[in-house]
C-alpha positions as a printed Julia matrix, in Angstrom:
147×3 Matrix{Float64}:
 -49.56  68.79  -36.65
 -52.06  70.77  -38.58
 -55.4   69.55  -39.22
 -55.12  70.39  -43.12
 -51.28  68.92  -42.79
 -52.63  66.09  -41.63
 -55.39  65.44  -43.93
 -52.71  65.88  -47.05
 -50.41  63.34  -45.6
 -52.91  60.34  -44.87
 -53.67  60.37  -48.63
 -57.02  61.21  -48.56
 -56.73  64.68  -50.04
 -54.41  63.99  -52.97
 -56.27  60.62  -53.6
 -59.63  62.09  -53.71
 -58.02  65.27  -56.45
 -56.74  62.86  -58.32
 -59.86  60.7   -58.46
 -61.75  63.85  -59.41
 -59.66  65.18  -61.93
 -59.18  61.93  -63.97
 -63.06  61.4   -63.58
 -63.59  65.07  -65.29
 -60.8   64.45  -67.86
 -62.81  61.14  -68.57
 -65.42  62.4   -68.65
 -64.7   65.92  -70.7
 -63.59  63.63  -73.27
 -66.08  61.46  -73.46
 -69.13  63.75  -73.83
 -66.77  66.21  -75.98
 -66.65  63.77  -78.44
 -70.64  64.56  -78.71
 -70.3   67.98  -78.61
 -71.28  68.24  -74.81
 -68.96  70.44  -72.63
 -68.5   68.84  -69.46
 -71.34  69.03  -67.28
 -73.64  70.15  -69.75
 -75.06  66.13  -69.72
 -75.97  66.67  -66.2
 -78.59  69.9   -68.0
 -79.56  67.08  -70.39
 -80.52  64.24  -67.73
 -82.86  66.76  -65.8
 -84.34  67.74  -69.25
 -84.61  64.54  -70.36
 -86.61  63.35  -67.71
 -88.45  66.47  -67.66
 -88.46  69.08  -70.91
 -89.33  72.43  -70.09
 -87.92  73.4   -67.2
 -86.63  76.97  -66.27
 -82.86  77.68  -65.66
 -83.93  78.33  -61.47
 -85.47  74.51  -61.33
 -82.39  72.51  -63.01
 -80.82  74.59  -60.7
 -82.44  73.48  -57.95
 -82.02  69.68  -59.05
 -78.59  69.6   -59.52
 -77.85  71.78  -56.42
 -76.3   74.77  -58.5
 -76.36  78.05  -58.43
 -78.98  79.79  -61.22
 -76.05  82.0   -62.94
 -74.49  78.49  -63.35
 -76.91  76.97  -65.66
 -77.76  79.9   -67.3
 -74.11  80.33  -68.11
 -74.62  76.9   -68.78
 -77.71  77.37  -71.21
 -76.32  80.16  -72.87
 -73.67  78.13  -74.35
 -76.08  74.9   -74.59
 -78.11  76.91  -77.47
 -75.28  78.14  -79.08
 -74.7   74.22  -79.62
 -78.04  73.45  -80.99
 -79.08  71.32  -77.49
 -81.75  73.37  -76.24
 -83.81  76.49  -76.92
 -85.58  78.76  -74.71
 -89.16  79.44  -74.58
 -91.54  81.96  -72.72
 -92.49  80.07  -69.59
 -95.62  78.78  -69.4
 -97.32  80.48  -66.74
 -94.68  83.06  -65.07
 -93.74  85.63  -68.1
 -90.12  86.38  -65.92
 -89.21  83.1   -66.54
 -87.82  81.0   -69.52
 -88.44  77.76  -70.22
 -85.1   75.77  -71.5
 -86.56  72.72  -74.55
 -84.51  70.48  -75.47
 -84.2   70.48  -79.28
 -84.5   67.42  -81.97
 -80.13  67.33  -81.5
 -80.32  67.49  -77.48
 -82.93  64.61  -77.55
 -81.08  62.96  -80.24
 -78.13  62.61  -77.92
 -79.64  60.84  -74.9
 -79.13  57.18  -76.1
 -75.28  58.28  -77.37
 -74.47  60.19  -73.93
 -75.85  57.76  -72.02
 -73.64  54.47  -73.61
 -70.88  56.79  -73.1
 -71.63  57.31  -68.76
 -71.98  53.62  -68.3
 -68.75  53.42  -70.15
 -66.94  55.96  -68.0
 -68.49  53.89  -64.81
 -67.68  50.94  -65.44
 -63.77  52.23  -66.64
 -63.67  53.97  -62.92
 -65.18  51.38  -61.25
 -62.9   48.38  -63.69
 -62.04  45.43  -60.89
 -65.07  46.41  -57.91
 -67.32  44.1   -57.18
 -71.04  44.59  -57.04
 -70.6   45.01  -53.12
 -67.75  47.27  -53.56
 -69.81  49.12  -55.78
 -72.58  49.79  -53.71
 -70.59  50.23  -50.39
 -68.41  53.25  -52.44
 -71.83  55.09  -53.76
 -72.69  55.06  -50.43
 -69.53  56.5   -49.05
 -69.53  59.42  -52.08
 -72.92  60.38  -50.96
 -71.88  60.13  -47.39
 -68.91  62.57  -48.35
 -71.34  64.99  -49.95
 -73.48  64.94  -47.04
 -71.38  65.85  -44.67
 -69.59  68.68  -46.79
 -72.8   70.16  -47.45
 -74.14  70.0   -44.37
 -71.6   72.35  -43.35
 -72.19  75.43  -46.12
């Protein structure tokens, strides 16, 4: 049998798409409700913890490609979340801001991610919990670690 055969038909492959797909459906919902495209709250978190940073640096934190979040940012200040800025000390860069509506949003977007975890994760245990993170980031290891 074929490796990829094989991987369809012991459920892992069709589990883990499913899994996926209802998470970003969740989740596309959730944030749209807020005016936040999918994804765009991941932009938010790194700003939030740290405003100011250029497009190449969230980048870098989320493990995207620049074009990404810059595709990402473009569309971002078209909302009203953020606003570029010269960058402080390298004039070929930007610096993305947050603005008063992006910070506005953190306590809002954040109610609505511990809501979406704790709807995925309905009926695990604090154990179970803990023990799946770890396999996720296991997962993401290993599939990186082959790019």
């Amino acid at each position: 049998m074929q490796d990829w055969l094989r991987a369809w038909e012991d459920g892992f492959v069709p589990s883990f798409w499913s899994a996926k797909n209802a998470m970003l459906q969740a989740a596309g919902a959730a944030f749209e409700r807020h005016g936040v495209r999918e994804g765009q709250q991941f932009v938010l978190m790194c700003l939030w913890r740290e405003d100011g940073l250029s497009p190449g640096e969230i980048a870098r934190r989320l493990s995207l490609a620049t074009p990404t979040v810059t595709r990402a940012v473009t569309r971002m200040e078209g909302s009203g979340l953020v606003e570029r800025h010269p960058h402080p000390t390298d004039a070929r860069l930007v610096s993305v801001r947050l603005t008063e509506r992006g910070r506005g949003l953190r306590a809002a977007l954040d109610a609505e991610m511990n809501a979406l975890s704790e709807r995925a994760l309905r009926g695990f245990g604090d154990e179970e919990r803990r023990a799946f993170t770890r396999m996720l980031d296991a997962l993401t290891a290993n599939l990186r670690a082959e790019r």
